[in-house]
N, C-alpha and C positions, 0 to 999 in steps of 0.2 A: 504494500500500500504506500503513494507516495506521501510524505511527509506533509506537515503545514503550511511549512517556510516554501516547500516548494512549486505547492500550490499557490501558492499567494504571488509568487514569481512569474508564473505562468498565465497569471488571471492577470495581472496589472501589466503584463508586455501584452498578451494579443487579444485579452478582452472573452475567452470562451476557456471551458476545459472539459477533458471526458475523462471517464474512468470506467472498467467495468464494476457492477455492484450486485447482481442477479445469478443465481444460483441458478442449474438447467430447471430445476425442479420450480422455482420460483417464473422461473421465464414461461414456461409451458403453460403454469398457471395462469399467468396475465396474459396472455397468446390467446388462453381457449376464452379466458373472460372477455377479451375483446370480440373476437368471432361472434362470440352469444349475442352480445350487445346488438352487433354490427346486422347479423341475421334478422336481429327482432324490427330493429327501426331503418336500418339500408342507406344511414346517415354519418357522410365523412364530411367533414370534417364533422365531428361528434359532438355538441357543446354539453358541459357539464355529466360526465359518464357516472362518476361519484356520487349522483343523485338518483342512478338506476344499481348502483354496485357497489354494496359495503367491501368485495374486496380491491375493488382500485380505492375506496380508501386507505386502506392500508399501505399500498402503493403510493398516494398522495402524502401520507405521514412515514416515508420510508427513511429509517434513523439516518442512514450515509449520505442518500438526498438532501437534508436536511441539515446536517452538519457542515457537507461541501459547500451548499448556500451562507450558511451562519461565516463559514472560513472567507470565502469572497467577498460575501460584503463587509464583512471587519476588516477587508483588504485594502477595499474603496477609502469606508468611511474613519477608519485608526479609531474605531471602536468596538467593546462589547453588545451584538442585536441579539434579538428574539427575532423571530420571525412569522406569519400568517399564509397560506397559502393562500391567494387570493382567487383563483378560478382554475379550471384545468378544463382539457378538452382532449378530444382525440382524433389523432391523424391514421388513415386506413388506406393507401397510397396502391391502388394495382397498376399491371402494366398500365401506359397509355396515360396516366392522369398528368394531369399539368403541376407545375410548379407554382411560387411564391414570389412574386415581384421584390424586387429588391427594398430592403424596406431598414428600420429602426423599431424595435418595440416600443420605445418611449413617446413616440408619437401619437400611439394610441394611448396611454397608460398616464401619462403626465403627471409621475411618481418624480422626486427628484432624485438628481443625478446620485446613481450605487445605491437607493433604499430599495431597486425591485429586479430581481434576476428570474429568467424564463428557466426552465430547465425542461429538456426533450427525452426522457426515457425509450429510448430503441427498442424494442421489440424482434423485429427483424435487422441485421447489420443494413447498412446507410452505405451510397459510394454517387461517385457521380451518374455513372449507368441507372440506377434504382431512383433518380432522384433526390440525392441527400440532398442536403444544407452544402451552400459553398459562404463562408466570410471571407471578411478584410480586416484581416488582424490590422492591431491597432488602432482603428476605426472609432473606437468606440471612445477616445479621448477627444472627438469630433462633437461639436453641438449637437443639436436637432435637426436636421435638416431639411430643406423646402422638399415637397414632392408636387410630382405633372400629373393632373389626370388624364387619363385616355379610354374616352367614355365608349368608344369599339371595344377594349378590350375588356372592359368590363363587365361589360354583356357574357365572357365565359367564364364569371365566376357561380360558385357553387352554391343554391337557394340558399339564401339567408346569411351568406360571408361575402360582407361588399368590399371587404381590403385584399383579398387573396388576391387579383391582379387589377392593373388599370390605376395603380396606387403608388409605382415605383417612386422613391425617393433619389435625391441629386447625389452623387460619390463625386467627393472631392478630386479632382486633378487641375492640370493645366495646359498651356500649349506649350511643346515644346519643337520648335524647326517645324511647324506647321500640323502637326500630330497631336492631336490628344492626350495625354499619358495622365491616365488616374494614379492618386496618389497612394494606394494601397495597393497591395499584390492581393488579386482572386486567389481564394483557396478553399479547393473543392475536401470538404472534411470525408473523413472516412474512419468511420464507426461501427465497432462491432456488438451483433444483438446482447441486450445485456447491460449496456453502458449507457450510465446518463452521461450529459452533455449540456454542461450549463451556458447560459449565452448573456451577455453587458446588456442592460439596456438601449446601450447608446451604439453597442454594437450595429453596424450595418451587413446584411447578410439575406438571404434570396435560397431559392430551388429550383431547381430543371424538373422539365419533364422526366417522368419516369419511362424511359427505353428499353428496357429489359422488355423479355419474352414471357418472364413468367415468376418474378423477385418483385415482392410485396415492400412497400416502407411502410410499416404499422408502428406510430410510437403515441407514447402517450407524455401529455404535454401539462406541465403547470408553473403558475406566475407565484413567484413568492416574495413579500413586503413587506420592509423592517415594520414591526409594529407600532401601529399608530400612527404610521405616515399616510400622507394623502395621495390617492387613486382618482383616476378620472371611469368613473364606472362604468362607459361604456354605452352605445344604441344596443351593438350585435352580438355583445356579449358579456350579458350582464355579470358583474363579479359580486361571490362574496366572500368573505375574510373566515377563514377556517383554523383552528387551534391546532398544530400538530405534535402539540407534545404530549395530548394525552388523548 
């Protein structure tokens, strides 16, 4: 297991970090409880699964989830947090499905800066073939930034998820010798099932389509917020603040 300090190294250079945490035994279990879910209502991206499933709560209060959060933002903020899980949702990704416009959580969330880290629980291993997550390490030392709409493209988002595309936000670059060059290097994450994946708020970060022939991205997703700080609750997805330490 990697250390504290090391972690804290990792998370303040490039803004994300993963770790495996899921036991086979524990993974199958949250694999088959998604399915079930997923059969009964035929709804991806999933809002609020912990309202139909005492065991993704369990999932949602999973002690190393929850500590790796605690470590990260004492990263940020050079303090001792508690923490709330503020909403969770679930991603159910087959061949074919589309990606994530490139985006900022903070834009939605208007948490301030380091009191609310996303964290992605993998289910199936993530690459760029399958659709994972690509960032821009360091990114997330970046403000808020403006985003374009593009009201064609929004027209292929998923009933009821109006930021999944048509919503992309501006990435910093410049001209250089007449060229464009963004100021952050893309980089396509690659994850294996099992491992969360926490991600900055300020972090900026996107997904492709999923190209495979026949490799699922099923994860399961939750917002977590130092306690007591302020959230912007959302049209699409309403949040609410959940106790996970007991």
């Amino acid at each position: 297991m990697v250390n504290r300090e090391k972690i804290r190294e990792i998370w303040l250079r490039d803004g994300y970090y993963s770790e495996e945490i899921l036991t086979k035994d524990e993974l199958k279990k949250y694999k088959e409880e998604c399915m079930r879910l997923f059969e009964e209502k035929s709804e991806s991206p999933y809002k609020h699964p912990t309202d139909d499933s005492d065991i993704l709560v369990d999932l949602l209060k999973h002690p190393r989830v929850v500590e790796l959060v605690e470590i990260c933002m004492e990263a940020d903020l050079n303090e001792d947090v508690k923490v709330d899980a503020l909403q969770d949702w679930m991603y159910l990704k087959p061949p074919g499905s589309l990606g994530r416009d490139v985006h900022q959580d903070i834009f939605y969330t208007h948490a301030n800066r380091g009191e609310i880290i996303n964290t992605s629980i993998h289910l199936n291993s993530a690459d760029k073939d399958n659709g994972g997550l690509f960032v821009y390490p360091g990114s997330q030392n970046e403000h808020c930034q403006p985003i374009q709409v593009d009201e064609d493209r929004m027209r292929t988002n998923p009933v009821g998820w109006n930021n999944e595309r048509g919503k992309p936000c501006f990435v910093p670059g410049d001209w250089v010798d007449g060229e464009w060059v963004e100021k952050y290097e893309k980089v396509y994450t690659d994850v294996k099932e099992g491992s969360v994946l926490l991600l900055h708020s300020h972090l900026i970060h996107g997904s492709e389509k999923n190209e495979s022939k026949d490799r699922w991205r099923t994860s399961f997703l939750t917002s977590y917020l130092k306690r007591g700080s302020h959230y912007n609750d959302g049209d699409d997805m309403s949040r609410k603040r959940v106790n996970v330490y007991e």
